[in-house]
C-alpha positions in Angstrom: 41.8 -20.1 4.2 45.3 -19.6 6.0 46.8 -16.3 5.4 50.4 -17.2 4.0 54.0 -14.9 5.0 54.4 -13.9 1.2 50.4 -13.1 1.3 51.5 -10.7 5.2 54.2 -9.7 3.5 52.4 -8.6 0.0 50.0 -6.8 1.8 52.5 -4.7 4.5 54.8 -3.7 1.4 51.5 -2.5 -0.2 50.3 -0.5 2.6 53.5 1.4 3.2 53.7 1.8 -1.0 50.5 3.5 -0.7 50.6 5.8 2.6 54.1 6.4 1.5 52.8 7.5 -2.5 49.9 9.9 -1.1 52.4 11.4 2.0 55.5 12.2 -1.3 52.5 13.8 -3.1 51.0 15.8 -0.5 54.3 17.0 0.6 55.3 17.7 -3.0 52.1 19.6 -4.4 53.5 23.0 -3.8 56.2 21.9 -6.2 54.4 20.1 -8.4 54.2 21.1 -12.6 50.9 22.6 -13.8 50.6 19.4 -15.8 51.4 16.0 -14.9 51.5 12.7 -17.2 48.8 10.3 -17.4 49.6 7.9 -19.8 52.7 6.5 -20.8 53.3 4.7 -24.3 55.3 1.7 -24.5 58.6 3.0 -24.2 57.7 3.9 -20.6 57.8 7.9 -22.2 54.7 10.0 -21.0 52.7 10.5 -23.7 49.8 12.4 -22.1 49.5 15.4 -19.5 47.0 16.6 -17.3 46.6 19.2 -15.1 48.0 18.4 -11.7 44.6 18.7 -9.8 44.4 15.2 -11.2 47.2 13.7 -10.0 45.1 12.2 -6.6 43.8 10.2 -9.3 46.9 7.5 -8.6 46.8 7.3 -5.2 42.9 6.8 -5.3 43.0 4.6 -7.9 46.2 2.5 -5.7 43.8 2.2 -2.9 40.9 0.9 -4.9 42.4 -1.1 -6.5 43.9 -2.8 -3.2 40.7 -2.9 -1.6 38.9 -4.6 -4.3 42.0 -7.3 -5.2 41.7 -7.5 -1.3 38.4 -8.7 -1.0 38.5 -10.6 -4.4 41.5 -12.4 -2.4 39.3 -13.9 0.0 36.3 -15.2 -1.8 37.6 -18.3 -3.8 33.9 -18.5 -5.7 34.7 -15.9 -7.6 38.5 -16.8 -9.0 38.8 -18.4 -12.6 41.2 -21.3 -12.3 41.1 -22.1 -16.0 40.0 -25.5 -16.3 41.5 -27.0 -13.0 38.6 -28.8 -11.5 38.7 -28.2 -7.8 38.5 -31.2 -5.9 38.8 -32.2 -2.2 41.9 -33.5 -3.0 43.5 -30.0 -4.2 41.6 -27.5 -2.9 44.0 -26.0 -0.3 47.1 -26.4 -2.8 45.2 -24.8 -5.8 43.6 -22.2 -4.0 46.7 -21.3 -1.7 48.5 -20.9 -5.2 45.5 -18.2 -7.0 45.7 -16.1 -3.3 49.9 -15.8 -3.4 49.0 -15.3 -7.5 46.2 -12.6 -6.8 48.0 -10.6 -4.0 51.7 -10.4 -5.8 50.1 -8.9 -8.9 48.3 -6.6 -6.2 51.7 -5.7 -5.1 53.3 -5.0 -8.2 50.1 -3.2 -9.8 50.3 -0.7 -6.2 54.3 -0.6 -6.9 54.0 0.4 -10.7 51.2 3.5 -9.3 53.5 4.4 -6.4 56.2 5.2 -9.3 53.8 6.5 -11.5 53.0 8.9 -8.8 56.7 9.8 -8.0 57.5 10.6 -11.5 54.2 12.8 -11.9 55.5 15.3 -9.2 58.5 15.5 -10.8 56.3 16.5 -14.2 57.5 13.3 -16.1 60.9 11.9 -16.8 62.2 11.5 -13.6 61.8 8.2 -13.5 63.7 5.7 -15.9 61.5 5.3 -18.7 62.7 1.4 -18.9 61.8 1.1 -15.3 58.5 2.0 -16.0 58.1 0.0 -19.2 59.4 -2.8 -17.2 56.4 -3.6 -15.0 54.3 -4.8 -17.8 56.5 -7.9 -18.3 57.3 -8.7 -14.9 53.6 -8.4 -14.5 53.0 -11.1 -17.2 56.1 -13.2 -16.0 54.5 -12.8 -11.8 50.8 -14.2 -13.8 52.4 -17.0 -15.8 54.6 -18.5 -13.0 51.6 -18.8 -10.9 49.4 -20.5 -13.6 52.3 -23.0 -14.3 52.8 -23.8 -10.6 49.3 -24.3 -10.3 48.9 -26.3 -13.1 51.8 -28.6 -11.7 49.8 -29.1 -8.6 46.4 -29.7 -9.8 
């Protein structure tokens, strides 16, 4: 399967989001709060703290996260395209539609950890609590647009 320009594209603004996240953090742990948050309630408001030896956590979990939805990405077996019967017929459409779907939610899932990671060296709060609460829906909205385009073009 053909590598797309959104699917290039995904995965360069993921890469830079990621070395980018781990470089702010490494050259910020000498400034960084004892604690740091780890879990924010729906507001987009920390809710939990931990101490800041844990804040590698993000990064590692940003780059596990893109290695695994990266491999995921390339074996079409394993995808769940609810229902839609894949035939000769719409094989390339449908399954160029789950890979764009698969690597944009990569790339917002590493953009929401890359601000989760700037607004733990700053010890919470420095990041706009909406923006932050935001991802979840535009996470849903990315999903849902996918499934109705490939639903149109079964």
């Amino acid at each position: 399967m053909k590598r797309t320009m959104l699917v290039n594209i995904a995965d360069a603004l993921c890469i830079i989001l990621m070395i980018g996240s781990a470089t702010y953090l490494f050259a910020h742990w000498g400034t960084l709060p004892d604690h740091v948050p780890i879990h924010y309630g729906w507001t987009g408001k920390a809710n939990r703290w931990i101490g800041k030896e844990y804040a590698w956590c993000l990064p590692c979990i940003m780059w596990g996260l893109f290695a695994l939805l990266s491999v995921v990405e390339c074996i079409p077996r394993l995808w769940n395209t609810a229902g839609i019967k894949i035939t000769d017929e719409n094989r390339d459409r449908i399954y160029a539609i789950m890979r764009n779907m698969i690597c944009t939610t990569k790339m917002l899932a590493v953009a929401l950890l890359s601000v989760l990671v700037v607004d733990a060296v700053h010890g919470g709060g420095a990041v706009s609590s909406g923006l932050i609460a935001a991802f979840l829906p535009l996470i849903v909205a990315n999903l849902v647009s996918w499934w109705i385009k490939m639903f149109l073009n079964r």
